[in-house]
MARKOL-519238 format. One record per residue (C-alpha): residue in one letter; x, y, z. Coordinates in steps of 0.02 Angstrom, whole numbers, padded with zeros to 5 digits, always signed. Each point is the difference from the previous one (the first is absolute). Layout:
BEGIN
AXYZ ...
END
This chain:
BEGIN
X+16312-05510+04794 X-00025-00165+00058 X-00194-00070+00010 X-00089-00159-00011 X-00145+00038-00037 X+00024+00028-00183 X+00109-00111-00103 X+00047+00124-00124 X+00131-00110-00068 X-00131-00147-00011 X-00105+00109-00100 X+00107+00047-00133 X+00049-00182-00010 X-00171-00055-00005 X-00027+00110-00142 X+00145-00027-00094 X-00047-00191+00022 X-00179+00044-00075 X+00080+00079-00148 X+00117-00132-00052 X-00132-00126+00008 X-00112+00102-00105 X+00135+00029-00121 X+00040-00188+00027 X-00189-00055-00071 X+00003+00123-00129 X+00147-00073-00082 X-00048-00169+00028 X-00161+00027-00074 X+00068+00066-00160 X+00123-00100-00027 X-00125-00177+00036 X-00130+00096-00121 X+00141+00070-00142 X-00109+00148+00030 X+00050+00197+00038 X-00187+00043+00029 X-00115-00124+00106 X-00123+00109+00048 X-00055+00200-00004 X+00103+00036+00149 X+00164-00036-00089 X+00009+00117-00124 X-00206+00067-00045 X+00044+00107-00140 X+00114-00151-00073 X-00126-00137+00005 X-00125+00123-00068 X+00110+00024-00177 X+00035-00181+00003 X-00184-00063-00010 X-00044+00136-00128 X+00174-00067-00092 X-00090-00202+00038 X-00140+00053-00083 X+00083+00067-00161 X+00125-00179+00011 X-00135-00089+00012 X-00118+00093-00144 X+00139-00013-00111 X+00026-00180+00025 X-00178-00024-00057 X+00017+00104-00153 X+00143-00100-00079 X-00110-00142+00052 X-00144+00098-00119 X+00138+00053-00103 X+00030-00182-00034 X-00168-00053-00041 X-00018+00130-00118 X+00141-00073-00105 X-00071-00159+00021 X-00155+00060-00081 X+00056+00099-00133 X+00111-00162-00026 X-00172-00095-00001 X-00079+00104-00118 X+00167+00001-00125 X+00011-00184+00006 X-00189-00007-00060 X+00032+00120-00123 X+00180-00114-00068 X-00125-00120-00037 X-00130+00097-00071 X+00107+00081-00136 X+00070-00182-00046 X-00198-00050-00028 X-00011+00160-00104 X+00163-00039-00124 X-00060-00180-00015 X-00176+00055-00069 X+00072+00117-00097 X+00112-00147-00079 X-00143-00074-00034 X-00090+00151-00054 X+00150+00023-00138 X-00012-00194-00040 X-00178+00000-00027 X+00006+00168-00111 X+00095-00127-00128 X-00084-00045-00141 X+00090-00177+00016 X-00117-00087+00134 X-00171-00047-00025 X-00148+00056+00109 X+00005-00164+00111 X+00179+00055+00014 X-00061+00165+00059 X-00123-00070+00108 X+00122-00109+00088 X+00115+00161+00039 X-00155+00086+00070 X-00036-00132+00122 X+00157+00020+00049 X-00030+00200+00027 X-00167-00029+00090 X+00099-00089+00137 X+00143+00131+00000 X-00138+00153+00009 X-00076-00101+00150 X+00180+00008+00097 X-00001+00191-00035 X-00179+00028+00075 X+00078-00113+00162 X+00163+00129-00001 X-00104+00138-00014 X-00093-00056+00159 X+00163-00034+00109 X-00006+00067+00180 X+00155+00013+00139 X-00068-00046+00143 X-00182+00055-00057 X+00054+00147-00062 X-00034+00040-00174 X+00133+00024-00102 X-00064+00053-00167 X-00146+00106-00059 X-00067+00047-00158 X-00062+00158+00003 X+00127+00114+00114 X+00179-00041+00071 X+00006-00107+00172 X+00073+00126+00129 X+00068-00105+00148 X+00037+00105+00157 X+00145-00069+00101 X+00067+00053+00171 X+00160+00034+00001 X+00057+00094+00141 X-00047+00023+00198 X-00099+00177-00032 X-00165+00001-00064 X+00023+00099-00164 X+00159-00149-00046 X-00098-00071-00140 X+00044-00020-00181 X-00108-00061-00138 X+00029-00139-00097 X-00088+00022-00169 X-00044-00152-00127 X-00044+00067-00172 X-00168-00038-00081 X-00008-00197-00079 X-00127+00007-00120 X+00006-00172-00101 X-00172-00037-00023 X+00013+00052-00168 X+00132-00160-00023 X-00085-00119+00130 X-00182+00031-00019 X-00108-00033+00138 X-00044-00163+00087 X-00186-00039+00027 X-00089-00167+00055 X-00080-00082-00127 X-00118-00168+00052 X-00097-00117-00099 X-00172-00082+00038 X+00007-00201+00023 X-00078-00065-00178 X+00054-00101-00141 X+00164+00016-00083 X+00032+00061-00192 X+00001-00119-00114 X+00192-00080-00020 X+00068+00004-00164 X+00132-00079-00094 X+00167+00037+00074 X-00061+00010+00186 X+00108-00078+00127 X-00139-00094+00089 X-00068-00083-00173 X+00062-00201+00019 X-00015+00019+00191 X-00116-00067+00128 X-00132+00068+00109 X-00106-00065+00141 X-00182+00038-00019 X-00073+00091+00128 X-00184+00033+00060 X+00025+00175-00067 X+00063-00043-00149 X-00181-00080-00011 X-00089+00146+00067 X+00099+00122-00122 X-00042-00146-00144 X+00183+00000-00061 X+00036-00089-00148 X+00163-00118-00003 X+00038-00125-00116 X-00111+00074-00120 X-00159-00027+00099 X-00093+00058+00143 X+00042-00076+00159 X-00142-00082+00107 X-00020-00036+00172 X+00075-00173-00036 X+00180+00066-00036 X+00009+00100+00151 X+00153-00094+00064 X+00091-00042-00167 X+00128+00057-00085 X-00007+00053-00179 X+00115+00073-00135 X-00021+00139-00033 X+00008+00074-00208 X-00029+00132-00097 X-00180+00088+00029 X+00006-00081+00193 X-00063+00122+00135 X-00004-00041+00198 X-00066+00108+00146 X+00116+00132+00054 X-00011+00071+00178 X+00000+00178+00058 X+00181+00061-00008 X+00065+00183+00059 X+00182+00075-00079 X+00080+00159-00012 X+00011+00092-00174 X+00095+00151-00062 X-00087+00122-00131 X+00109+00132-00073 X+00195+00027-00011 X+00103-00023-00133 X-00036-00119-00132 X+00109-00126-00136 X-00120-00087-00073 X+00017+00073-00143 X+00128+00090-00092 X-00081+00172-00009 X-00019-00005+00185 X+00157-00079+00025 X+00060+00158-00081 X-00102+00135+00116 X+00061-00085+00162 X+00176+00029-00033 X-00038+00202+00030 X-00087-00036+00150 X+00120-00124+00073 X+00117+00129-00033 X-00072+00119+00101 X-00032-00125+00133 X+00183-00019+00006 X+00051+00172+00023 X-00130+00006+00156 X+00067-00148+00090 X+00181+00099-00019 X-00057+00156+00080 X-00078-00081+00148 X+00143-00100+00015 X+00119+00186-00012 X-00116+00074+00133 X+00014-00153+00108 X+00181+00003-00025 X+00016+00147+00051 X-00084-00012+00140 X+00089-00153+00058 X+00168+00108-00004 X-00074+00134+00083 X-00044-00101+00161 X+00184-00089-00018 X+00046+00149+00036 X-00124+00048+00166 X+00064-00165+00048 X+00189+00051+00020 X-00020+00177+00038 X-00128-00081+00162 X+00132-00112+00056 X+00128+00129-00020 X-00116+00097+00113 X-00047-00122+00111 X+00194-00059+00049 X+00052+00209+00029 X-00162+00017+00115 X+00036-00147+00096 X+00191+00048+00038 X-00067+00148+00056 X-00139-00085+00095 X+00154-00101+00095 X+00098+00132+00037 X-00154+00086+00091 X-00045-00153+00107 X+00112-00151-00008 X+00151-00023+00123 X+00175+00013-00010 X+00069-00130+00064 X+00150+00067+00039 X-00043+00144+00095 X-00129-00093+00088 X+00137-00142+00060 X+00104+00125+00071 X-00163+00112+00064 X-00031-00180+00084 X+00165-00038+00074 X+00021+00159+00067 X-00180-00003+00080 X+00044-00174+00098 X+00157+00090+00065 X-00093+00127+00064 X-00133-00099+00058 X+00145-00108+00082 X+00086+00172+00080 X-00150+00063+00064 X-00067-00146+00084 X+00171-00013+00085 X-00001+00173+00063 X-00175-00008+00050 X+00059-00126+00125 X+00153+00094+00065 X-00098+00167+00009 X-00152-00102+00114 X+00183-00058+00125 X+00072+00150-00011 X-00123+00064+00155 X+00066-00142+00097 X+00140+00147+00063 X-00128+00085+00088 X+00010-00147+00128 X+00199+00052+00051 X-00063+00185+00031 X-00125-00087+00150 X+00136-00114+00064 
END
């Protein structure tokens, strides 16, 4: 049947043009993106399991991050504690040196001036934070919680043993002094044969120097100062340490060795239990990344183009789109032969 008033022919063409064009945009689109899925109408149950898959990527990449910072703190804490168990075998060398009956007490006091400075490190190690947390308590273990996976319940516990060293370090107090006059000096003092300024509170405080009171009229001099001198001390603040273990003496040189010992074996444990620890989260870290690279492979195969279907999807789509452009145009001539039926 012969008509003009529908182009059948121009229809289907038309059609077939609209196809290959969308087919045409599609693979362009994927291939300038490198992506399968651009939006829901792609592939909606796809892209749905890929953004639940993101969010696991994505959650794991931020638990080997915690992962990470976890061994960084239990590396913290271990460092502190390297250092605190070298303070602990030097005071007990001294503790053993002082327990000799070779030395003499200023011997033995020198040695525990020594240790007063070395318990003062161990109340600062005691005290040592990561990142303001605390790292060490005295009375229970330090439980850390650390995230370690996507999911809420992904958490393991990282668990610092107990530091009690008090009983080594003592305590730490402040300890201040009123401004007044100064003891006596004496012979041996390292200020006897030097010389001091007078001051208006040396007045005030009536210190003696020179073996006389000052007066008003030596404010501004300088004097030598000797044995039986005193001068005006102002008010001074400093930190003190009462308790620990003590060598000033050879009989308590003797009872700090037990208690350094068992200062010793506490530092270990807390440094077992954070060694452990720190393997345990080597581990999270390579069984996330392990993880992590699986769920992303499987993430690309779900959304991310192949290239080489999508070149030929593309090449065969401007063919198409070629051909039925083409025919579109003979099928709107081909009524033209209606014209030689009216001749």
């Amino acid at each position: 049947m012969t008509v003009i008033g529908t182009n059948i022919g121009a229809l289907r063409a038309a059609n077939a043009s609209r196809t290959a064009n969308t087919s045409l945009t599609a693979s362009m689109e994927r291939l300038s993106t490198g992506k399968r899925i651009n939006s829901a109408k792609d592939d909606a149950a796809g892209l749905a399991i890929a953004t639940s898959m993101t969010s696991q990527i994505r959650g794991m990449n931020q638990a080997v991050r915690n992962a990470n910072d976890g061994m960084a703190l239990a590396q913290t804490a271990d460092g502190a504690l390297n250092e605190a168990s070298n303070i602990l075998q030097r005071v007990r060398e001294l503790a053993v040196q002082s327990a000799s009956g070779t030395y003499q007490d200023g011997d033995r006091d020198n040695m525990q001036i020594e240790v007063n400075e070395l318990k003062k490190q161990l109340i600062n190690i005691s005290a040592s934070e990561f990142n303001g947390v605390e790292l060490f308590s005295a009375t229970a273990d330090n439980n850390i919680e650390i995230q370690v996976g996507a999911g809420r319940n992904d958490q393991i516990t990282l668990s610092i043993s107990a530091l009690n060293l008090v009983t080594v370090s003592g305590t730490e107090a402040s300890a201040s002094a009123a401004a007044g006059l100064s003891t006596a000096l004496v012979a041996g003092d390292a200020l006897i044969g030097t010389t001091r300024r007078v001051t208006a509170e040396d007045v005030a405080y009536a210190a003696e120097m020179e073996g006389a009171a000052v007066t008003t009229a030596d404010i501004g001099t300088e004097k030598t100062l000797a044995v039986g001198d005193t001068f005006y001390v102002p008010e001074s603040s400093a930190t003190v340490v009462t308790g620990g273990v003590d060598v000033s003496d050879a009989a308590s040189a003797q009872a700090a060795l037990e208690t350094l010992d068992t200062a010793l074996q506490a530092v270990n444990e807390t440094r077992a239990s954070l060694g452990a620890g720190q393997s345990r989260l080597e581990s999270v870290v390579n069984t996330l990344t392990t993880n992590m690279t699986n769920l992303t492979d499987a993430r690309s195969r779900i959304e991310d183009a192949d290239f080489s279907a999508e070149t030929t999807a593309l090449a065969k789509a401007q063919i198409l789109s070629q051909a039925s452009t083409a025919m579109l145009a003979q099928a709107n001539q081909s009524q033209e032969g209606v014209l030689s039926l009216l001749r």
